[in-house]
C-alpha positions in Angstrom: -32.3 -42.3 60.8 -31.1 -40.7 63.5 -27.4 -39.0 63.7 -25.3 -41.5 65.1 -27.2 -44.6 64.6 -26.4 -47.3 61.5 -29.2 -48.7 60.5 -29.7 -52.6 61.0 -29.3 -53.8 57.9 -25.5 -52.4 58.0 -22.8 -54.0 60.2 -20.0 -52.5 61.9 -16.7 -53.4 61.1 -15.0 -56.8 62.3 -12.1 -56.1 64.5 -9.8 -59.0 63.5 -7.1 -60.1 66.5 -3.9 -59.3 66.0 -2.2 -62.2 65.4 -2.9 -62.5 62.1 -0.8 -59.9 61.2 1.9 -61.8 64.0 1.4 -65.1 61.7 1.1 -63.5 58.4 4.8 -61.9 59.2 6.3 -64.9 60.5 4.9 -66.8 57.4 6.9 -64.6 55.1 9.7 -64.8 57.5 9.9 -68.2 57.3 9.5 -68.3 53.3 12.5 -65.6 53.1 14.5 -67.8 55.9 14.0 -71.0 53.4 15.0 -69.4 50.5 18.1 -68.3 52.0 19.0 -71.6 54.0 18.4 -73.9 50.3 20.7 -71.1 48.3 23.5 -71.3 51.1 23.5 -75.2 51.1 22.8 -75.9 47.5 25.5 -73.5 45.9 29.0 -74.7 45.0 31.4 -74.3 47.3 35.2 -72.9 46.5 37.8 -75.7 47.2 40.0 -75.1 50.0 43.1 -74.5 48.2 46.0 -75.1 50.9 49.3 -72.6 50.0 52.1 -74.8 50.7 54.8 -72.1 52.4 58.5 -73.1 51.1 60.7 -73.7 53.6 63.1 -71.4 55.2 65.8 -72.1 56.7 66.5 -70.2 60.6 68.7 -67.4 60.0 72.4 -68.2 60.9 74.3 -66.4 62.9 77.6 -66.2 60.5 80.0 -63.8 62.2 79.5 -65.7 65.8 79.8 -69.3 63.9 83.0 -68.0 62.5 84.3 -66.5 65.7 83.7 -69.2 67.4 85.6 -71.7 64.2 88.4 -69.3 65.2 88.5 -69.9 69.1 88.3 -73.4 68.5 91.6 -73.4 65.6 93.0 -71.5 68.7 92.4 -73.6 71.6 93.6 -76.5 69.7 96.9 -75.2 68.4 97.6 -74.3 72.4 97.0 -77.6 73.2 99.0 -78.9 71.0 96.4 -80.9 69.1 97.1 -79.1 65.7 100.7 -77.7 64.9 100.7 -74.2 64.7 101.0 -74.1 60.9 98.5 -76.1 60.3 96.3 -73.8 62.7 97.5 -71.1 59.9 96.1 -73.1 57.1 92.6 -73.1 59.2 92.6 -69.6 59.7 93.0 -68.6 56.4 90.2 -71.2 55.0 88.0 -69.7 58.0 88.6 -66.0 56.8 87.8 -66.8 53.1 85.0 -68.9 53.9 83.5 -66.2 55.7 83.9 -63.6 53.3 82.5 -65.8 50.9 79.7 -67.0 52.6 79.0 -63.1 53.5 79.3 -61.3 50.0 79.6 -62.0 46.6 83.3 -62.4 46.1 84.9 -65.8 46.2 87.7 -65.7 48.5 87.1 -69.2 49.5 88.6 -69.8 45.5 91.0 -66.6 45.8 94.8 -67.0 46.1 96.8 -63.9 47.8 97.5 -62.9 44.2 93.8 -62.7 43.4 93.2 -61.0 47.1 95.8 -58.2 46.3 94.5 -57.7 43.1 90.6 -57.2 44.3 91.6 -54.6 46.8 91.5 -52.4 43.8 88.3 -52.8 42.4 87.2 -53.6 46.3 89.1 -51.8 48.5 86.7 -53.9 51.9 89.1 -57.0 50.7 92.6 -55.1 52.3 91.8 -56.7 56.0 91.7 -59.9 54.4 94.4 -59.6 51.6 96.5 -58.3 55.0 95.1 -61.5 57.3 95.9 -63.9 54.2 99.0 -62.1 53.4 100.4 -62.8 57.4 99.0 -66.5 57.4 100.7 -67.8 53.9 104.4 -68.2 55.1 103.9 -69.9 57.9 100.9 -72.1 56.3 103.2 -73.3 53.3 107.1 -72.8 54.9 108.4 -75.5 57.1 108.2 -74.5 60.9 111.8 -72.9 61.0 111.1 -70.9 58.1 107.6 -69.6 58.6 108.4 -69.2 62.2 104.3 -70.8 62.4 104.0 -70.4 66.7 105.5 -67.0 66.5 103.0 -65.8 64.3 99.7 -67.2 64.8 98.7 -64.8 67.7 99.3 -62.0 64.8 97.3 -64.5 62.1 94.3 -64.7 65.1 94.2 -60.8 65.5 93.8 -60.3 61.7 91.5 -63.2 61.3 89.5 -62.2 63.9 89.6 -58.6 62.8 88.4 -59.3 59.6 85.5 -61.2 60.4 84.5 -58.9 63.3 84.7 -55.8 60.8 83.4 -56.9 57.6 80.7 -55.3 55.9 
């Protein structure tokens, strides 16, 4: 035997091509790929659960609703469509509504009594005890005696005043 030759009986070895080792790679990449595509589609799915959101109403816009209720009392006792002590009477319901619909006392239920007596324990209800306080007499007196027209631009500053300032 010489150095560097192999003797006949011995073969060299076979250079395999390499795309067996392209095939063999894909094969196992398709086996993973199946495995994953038949645990995705067989597994149980979670049920949609849909949230139902309550409803809610828009925010209101209280103090300009009010305002407004006020320009409109106004605009009708200067027509002449309401007399002015009935105007009063609105006023004062407008006032207390507001109050009430704003905080937790319940002036819309509160006679001037009641008023006077919160601004005690509450000293934010004096604008309104005050506003109240100018609208009774002509609300409830006959027109001579509660002097209504001569009063109501006073009962439109306080009521105006007290829903513009309340807090």
């Amino acid at each position: 035997m010489r150095g560097g030759s192999v003797p006949e009986e011995f073969q060299q070895p076979i250079a395999h091509s390499g795309w067996w080792l392209v095939l063999a790679l894909a094969l196992l990449a398709a086996v993973a790929v199946y495995y994953l595509v038949v645990i995705l589609l067989t597994r149980k799915r979670k049920p949609v659960v849909e949230v139902e959101t309550p409803w809610v109403p828009e925010p209101r816009d209280l103090r300009g609703e009010h305002l407004a209720e006020i320009d409109r009392i106004e605009r009708a006792v200067h027509r002449g469509d309401v007399p002015a002590r009935v105007g009063h009477q609105h006023l004062s319901r407008t006032v207390r509504d507001y109050v009430a619909e704003v905080s937790q006392i319940p002036a819309d239920k509160m006679v001037l009594a009641d008023l006077k007596a919160t601004v005690r324990s509450d000293p934010r209800t004096r604008p309104l005890a005050m506003a109240v306080e100018v609208m009774y007499p002509p609300a409830f007196a006959s027109e001579e005696e509660g002097k209504a027209a001569e009063r109501f631009p006073e009962a439109l500053s306080r009521a105006r005043q007290v829903v513009t300032t309340w807090t």
